[in-house]
PASEBA-1860 file (N, C-alpha, C; in nm, 3 decimals):
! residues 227
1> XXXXXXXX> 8.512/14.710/12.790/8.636/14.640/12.823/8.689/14.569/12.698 ~ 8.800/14.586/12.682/8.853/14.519/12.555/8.843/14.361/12.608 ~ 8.847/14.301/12.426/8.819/14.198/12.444/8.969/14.084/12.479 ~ 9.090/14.158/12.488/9.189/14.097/12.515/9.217/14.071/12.701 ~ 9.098/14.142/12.794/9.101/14.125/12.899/8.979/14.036/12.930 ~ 9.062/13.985/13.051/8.967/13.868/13.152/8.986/13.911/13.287 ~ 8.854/13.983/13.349/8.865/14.010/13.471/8.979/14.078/13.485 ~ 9.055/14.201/13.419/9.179/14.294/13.460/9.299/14.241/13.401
9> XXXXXXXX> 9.289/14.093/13.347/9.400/14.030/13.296/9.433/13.999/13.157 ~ 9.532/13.973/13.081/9.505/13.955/12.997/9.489/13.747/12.946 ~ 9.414/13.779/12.841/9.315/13.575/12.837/9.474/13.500/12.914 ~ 9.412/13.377/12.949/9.507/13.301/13.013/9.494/13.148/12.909 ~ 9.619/13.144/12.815/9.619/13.001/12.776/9.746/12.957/12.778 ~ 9.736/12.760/12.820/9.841/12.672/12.771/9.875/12.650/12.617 ~ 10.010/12.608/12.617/10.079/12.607/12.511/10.162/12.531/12.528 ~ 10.116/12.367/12.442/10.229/12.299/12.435/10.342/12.324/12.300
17> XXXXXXXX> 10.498/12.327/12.341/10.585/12.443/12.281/10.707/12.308/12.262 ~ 10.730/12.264/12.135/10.846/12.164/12.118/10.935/12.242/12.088 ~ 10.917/12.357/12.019/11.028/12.410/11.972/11.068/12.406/11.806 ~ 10.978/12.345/11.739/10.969/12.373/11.640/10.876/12.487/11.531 ~ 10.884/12.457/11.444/10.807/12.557/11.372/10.667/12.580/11.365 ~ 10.607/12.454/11.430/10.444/12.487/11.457/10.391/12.524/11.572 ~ 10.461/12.463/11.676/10.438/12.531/11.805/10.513/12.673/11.830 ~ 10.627/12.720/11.763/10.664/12.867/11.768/10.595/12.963/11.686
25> XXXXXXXX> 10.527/12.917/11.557/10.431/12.999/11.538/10.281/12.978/11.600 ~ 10.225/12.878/11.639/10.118/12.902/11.720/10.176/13.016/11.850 ~ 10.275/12.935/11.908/10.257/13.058/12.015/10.304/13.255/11.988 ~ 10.373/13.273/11.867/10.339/13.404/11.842/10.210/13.446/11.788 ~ 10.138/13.330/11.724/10.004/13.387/11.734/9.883/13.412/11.805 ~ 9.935/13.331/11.954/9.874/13.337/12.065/9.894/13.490/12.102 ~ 10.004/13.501/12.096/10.055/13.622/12.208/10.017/13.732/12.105 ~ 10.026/13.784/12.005/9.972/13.815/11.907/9.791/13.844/11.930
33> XXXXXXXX> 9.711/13.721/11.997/9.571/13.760/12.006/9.567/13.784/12.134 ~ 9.655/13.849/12.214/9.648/13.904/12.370/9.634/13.790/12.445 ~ 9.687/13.683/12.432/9.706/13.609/12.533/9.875/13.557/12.651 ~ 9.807/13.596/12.737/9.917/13.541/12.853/9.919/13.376/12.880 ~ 10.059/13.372/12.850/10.090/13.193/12.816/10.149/13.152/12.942 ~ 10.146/12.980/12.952/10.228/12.944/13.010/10.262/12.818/12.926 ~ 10.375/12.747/12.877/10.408/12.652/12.789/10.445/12.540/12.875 ~ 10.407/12.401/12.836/10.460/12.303/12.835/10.591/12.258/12.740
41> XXXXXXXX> 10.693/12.215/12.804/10.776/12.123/12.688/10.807/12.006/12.765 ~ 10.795/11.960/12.681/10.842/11.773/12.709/10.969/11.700/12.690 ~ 11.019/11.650/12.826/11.179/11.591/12.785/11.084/11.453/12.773 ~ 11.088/11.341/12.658/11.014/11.255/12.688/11.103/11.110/12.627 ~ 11.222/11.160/12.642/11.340/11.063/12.610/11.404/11.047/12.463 ~ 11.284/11.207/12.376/11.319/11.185/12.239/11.462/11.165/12.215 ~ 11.522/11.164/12.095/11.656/11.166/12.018/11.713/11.293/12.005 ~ 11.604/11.396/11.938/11.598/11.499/11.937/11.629/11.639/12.038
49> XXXXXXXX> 11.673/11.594/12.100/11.714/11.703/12.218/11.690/11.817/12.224 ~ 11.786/11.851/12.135/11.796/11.999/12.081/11.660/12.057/12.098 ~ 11.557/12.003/11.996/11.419/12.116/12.043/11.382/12.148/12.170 ~ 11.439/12.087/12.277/11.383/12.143/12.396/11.476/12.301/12.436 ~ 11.592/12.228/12.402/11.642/12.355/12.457/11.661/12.498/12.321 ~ 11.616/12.480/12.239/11.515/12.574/12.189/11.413/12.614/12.186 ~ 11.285/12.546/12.247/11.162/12.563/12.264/11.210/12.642/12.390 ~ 11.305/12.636/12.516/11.309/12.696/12.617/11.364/12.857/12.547
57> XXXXXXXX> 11.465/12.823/12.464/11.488/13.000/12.427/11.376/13.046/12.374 ~ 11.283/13.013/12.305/11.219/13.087/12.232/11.093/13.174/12.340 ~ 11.056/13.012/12.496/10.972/13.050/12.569/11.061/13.210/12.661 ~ 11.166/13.165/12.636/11.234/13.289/12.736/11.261/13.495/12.667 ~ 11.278/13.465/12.523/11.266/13.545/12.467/11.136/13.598/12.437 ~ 11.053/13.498/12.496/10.873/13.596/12.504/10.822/13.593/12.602 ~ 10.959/13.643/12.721/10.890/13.595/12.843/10.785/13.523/12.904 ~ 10.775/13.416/12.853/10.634/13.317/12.836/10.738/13.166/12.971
65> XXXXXXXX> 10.630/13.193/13.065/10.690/13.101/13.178/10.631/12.957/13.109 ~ 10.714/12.887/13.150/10.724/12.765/13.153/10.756/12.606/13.227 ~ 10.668/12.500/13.200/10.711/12.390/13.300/10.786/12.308/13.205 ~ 10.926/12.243/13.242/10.974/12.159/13.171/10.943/12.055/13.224 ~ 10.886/11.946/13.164/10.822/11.818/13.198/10.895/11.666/13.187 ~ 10.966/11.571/13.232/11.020/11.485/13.226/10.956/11.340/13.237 ~ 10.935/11.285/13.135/10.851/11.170/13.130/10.884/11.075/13.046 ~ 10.852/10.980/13.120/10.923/10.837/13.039/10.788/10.759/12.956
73> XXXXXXXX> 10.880/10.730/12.810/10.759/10.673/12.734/10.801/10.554/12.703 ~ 10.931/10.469/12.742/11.011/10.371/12.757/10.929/10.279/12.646 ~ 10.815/10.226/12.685/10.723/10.141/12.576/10.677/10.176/12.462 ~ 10.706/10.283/12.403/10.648/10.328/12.266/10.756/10.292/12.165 ~ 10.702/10.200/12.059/10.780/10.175/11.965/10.816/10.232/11.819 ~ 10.879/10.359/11.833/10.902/10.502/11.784/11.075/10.515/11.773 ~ 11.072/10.586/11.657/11.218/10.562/11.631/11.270/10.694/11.712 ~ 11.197/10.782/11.728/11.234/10.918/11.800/11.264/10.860/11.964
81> XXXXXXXX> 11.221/10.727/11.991/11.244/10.689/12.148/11.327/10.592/12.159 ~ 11.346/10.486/12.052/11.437/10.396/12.041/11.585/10.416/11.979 ~ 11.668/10.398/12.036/11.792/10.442/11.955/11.823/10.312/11.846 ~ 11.727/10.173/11.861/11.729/10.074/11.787/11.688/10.085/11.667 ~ 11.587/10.168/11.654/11.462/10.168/11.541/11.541/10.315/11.446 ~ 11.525/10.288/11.326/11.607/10.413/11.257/11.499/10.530/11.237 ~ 11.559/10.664/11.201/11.470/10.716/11.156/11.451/10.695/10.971 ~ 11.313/10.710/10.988/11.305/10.688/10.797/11.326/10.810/10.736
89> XXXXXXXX> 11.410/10.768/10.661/11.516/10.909/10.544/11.403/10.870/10.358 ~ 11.395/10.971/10.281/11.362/10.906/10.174/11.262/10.883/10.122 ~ 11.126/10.895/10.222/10.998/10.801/10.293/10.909/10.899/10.149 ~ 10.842/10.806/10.087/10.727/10.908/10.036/10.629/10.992/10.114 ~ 10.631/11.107/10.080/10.591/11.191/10.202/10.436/11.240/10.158 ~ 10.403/11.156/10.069/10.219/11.149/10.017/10.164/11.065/10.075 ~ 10.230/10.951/10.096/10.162/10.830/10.180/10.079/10.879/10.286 ~ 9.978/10.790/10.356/9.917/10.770/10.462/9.923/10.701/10.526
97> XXXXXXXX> 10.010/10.610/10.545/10.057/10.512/10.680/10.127/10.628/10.748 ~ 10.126/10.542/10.880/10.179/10.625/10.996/10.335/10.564/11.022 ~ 10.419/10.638/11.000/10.524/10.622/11.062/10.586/10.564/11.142 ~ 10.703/10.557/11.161/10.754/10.517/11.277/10.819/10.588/11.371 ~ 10.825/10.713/11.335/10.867/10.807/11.418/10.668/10.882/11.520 ~ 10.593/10.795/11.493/10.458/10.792/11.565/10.497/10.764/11.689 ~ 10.463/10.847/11.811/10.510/10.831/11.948/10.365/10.774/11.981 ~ 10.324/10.630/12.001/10.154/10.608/12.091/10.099/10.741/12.183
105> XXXXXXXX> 10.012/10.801/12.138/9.933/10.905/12.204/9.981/10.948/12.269 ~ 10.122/11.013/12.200/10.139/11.172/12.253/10.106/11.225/12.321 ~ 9.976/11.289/12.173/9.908/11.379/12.197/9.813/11.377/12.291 ~ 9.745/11.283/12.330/9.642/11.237/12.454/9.765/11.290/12.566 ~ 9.838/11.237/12.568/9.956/11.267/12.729/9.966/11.370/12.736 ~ 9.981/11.432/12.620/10.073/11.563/12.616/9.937/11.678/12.661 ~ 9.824/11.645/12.607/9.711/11.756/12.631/9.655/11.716/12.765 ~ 9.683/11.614/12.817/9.621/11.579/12.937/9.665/11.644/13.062
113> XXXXXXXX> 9.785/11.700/13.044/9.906/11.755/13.150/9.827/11.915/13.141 ~ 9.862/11.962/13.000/9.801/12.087/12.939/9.652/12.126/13.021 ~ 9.580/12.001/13.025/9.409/12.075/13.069/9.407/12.051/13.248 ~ 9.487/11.953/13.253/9.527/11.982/13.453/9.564/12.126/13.441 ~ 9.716/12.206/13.415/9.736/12.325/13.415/9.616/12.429/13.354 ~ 9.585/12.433/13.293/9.467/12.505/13.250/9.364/12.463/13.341 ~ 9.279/12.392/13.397/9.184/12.374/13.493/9.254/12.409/13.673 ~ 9.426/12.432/13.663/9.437/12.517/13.759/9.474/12.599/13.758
121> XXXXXXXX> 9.518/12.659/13.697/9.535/12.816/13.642/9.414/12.897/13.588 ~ 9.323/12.841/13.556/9.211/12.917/13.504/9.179/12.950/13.356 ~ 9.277/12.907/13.293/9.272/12.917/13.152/9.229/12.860/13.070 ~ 9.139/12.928/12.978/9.037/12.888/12.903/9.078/12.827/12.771 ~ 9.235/12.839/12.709/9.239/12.786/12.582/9.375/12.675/12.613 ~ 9.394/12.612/12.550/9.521/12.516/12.523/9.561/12.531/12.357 ~ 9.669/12.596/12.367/9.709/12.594/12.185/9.812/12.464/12.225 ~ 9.785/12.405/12.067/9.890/12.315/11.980/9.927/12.361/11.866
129> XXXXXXXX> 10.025/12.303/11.796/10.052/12.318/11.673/10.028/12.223/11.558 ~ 9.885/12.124/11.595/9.889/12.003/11.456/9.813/12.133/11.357 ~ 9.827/12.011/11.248/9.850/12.077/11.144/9.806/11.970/11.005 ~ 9.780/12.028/10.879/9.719/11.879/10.798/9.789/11.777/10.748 ~ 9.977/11.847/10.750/10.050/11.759/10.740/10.062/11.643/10.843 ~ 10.071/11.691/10.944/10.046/11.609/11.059/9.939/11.483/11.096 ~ 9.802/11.564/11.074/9.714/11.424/11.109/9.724/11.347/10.969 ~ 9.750/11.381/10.827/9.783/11.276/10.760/9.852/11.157/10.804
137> XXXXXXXX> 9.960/11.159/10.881/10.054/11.086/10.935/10.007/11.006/11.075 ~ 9.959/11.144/11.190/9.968/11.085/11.292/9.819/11.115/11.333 ~ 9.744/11.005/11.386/9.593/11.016/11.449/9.595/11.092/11.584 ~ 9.677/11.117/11.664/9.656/11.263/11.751/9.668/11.335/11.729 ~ 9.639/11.441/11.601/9.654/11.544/11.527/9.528/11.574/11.484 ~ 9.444/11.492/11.452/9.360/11.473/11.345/9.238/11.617/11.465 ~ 9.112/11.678/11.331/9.073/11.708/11.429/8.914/11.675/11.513 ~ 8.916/11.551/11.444/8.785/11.513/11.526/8.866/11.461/11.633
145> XXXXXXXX> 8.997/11.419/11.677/9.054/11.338/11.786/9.003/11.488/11.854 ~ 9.111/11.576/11.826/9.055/11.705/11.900/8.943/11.717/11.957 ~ 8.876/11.737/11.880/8.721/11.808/11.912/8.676/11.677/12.010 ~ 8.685/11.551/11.986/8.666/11.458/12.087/8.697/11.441/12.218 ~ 8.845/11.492/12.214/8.915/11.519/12.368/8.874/11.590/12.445 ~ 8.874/11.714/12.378/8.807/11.841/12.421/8.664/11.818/12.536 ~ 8.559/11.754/12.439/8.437/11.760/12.514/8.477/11.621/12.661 ~ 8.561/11.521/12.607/8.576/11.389/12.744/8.585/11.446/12.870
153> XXXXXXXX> 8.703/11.550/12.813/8.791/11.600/12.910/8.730/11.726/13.002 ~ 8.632/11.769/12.920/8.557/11.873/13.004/8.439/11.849/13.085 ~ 8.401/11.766/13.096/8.317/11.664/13.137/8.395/11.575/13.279 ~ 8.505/11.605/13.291/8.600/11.521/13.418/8.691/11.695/13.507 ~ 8.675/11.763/13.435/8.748/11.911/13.524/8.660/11.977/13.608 ~ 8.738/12.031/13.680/8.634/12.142/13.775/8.613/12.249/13.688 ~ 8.693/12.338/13.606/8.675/12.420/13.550/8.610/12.382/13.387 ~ 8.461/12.400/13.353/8.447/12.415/13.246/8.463/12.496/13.103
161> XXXXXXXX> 8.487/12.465/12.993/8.445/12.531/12.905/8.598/12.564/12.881 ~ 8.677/12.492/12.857/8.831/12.506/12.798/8.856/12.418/12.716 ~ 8.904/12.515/12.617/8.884/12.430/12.429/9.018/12.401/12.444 ~ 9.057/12.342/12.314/9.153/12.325/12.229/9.165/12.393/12.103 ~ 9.261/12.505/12.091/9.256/12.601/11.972/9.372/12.540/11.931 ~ 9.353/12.546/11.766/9.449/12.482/11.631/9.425/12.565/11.576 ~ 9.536/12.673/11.566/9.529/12.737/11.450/9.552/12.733/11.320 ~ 9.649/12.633/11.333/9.709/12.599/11.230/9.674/12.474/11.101
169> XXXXXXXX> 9.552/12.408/11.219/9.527/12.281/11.130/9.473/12.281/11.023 ~ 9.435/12.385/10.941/9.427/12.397/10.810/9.510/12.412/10.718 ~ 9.622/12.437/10.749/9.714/12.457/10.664/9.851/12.395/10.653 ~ 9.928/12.387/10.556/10.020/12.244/10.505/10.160/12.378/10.585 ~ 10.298/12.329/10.588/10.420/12.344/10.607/10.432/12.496/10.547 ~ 10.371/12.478/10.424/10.431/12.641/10.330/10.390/12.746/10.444 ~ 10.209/12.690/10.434/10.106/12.826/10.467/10.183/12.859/10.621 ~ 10.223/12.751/10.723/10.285/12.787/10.825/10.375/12.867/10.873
177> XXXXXXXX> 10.473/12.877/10.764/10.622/12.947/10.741/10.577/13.051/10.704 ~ 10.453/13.060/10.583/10.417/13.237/10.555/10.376/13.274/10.682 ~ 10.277/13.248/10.739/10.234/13.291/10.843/10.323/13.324/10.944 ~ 10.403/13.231/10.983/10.516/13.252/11.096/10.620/13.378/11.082 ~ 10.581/13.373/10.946/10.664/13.454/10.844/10.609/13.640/10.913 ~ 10.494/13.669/10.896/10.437/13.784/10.897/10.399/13.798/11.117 ~ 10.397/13.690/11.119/10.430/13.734/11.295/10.555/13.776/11.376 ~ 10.716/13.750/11.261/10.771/13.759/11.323/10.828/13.639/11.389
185> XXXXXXXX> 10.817/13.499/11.326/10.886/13.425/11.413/11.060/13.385/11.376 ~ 11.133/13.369/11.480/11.280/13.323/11.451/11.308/13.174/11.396 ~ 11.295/13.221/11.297/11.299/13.074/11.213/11.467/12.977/11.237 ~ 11.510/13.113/11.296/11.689/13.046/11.274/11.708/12.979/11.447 ~ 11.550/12.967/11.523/11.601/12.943/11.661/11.517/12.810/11.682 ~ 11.410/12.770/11.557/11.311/12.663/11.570/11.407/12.527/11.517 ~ 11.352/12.419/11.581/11.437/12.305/11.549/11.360/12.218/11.533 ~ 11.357/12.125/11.409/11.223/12.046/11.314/11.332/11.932/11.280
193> XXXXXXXX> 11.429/11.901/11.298/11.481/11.757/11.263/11.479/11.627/11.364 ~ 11.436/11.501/11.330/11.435/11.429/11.401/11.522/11.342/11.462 ~ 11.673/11.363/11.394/11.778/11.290/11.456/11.866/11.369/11.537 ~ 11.935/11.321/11.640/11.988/11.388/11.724/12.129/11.465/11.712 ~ 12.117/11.525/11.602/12.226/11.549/11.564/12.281/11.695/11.596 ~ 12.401/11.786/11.549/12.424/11.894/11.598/12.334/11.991/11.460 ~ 12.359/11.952/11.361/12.284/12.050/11.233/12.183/11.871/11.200 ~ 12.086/11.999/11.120/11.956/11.947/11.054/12.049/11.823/10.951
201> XXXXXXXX> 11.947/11.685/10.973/12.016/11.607/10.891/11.964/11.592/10.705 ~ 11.875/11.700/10.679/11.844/11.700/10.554/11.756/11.582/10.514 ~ 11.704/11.497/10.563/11.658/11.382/10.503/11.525/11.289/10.593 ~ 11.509/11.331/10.682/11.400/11.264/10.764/11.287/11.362/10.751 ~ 11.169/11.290/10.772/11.065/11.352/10.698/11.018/11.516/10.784 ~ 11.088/11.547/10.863/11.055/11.644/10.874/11.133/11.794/10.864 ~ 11.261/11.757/10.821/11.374/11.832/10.780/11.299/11.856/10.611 ~ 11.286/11.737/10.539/11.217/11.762/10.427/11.076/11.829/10.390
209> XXXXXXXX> 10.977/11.803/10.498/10.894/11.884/10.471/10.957/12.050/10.467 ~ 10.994/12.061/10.610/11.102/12.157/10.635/11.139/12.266/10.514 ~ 11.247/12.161/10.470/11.282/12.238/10.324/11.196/12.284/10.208 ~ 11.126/12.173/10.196/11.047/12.213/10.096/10.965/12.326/10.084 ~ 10.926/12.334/10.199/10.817/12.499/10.248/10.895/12.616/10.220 ~ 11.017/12.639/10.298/11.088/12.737/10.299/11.122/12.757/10.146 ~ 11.173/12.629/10.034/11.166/12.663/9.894/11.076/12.741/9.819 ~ 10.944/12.669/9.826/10.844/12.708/9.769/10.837/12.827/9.804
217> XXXXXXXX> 10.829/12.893/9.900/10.828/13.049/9.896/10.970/13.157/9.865 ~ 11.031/13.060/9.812/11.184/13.133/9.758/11.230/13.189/9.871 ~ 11.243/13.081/9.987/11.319/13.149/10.098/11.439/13.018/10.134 ~ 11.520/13.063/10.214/11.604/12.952/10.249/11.594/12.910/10.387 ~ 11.595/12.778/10.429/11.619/12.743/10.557/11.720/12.835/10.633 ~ 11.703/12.935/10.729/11.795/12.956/10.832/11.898/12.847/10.900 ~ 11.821/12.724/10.923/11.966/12.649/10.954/12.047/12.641/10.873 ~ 12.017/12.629/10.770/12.077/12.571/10.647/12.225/12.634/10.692
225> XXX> 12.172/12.760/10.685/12.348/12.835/10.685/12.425/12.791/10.767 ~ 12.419/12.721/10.838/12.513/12.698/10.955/12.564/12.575/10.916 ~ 12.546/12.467/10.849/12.645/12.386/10.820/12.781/12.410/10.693
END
């Protein structure tokens, strides 16, 4: 029996899916290792809008079903939730302080929803998209948080023995884009800026990482063209 089947099916994993460039290439590389998805996205009051309703085209163009999730994080003091708090433009992007665009444990919320669906659906993996740029910045990324969650959380489910796969967490913004690059992902449909704007605002730290990747490999941002 090939190893892309489970019991007649093909593997069954969650996929939390923002709609940007790490969760659209994790999930073509899911689907890519024979897995049948179902994605989470989160309306969670960001600024950012837009990625949801690109994370939904991208889930729909891979026929990959999906729950859209609506949740209030009202108390997190995050510039992505506050329309008070700015986003930081400019920011040295070597540093190791955490941001302010840091949403309080996310990632705990966000995977917690993920391993309910996976402990009822039957599915053995949960992809994310952190990454090393990421846990530099933010401690739900990191991957001993991972590997920590992982075992709490399996230890409280009916269904055992469902990981947390990162494919990506070895590698910085460039290696992502190559990669995303050779799967095939629509770079012109992923949305990575943090202000709520209609085009990428060029300047918040993740439009800049953004750019910079797509440079370094002598390629151009797909949004780019559109302003």
């Amino acid at each position: 029996m090939s190893s892309r089947k489970q019991h007649g099916f093909l593997k069954k994993g969650v996929i939390l899916l923002s709609g940007g460039i790490d969760s659209v290439t994790t999930l073509y590389f899911a689907r890519k290792n024979g897995y049948k998805l179902i994605a989470l996205i989160f309306d969670y009051r960001q600024r950012h809008k837009k990625e949801i309703r690109q994370a939904e085209k991208i889930a729909k163009i891979n026929k990959v079903g999906y729950y859209r999730l609506k949740i209030d994080l009202a108390w997190t003091k995050s510039s992505l939730t506050r329309k008070n708090i700015e986003v930081p433009s400019g920011r040295d992007l070597s540093g190791k302080e955490i941001p302010s665009t840091y949403v309080s444990a996310r990632n705990v919320i966000f995977l917690s929803y993920a391993f309910s669906l996976a402990d009822s659906w039957g599915a053995k993996k949960i992809f994310i998209g952190a990454h090393t740029q990421d846990y530099s910045g933010y401690p739900d990324c990191r991957p001993e948080f991972l590997k920590s969650f992982e075992s709490a959380v399996n230890l409280g489910i009916k269904q055992k023995g469902v990981k947390i796969a990162a494919p990506l967490i070895k590698k910085d913004k460039k290696g992502i884009i190559k990669m995303g690059r050779s799967l095939g992902v629509p770079f012109e449909l992923t949305w990575s800026c943090y202000q709520g704007g209609e085009f990428p605002c060029l300047e918040c730290d993740s439009c800049r990482f953004r750019i910079r990747a797509f440079e370094s490999l002598g390629m151009e941002d797909p949004l780019l063209r559109r302003r």
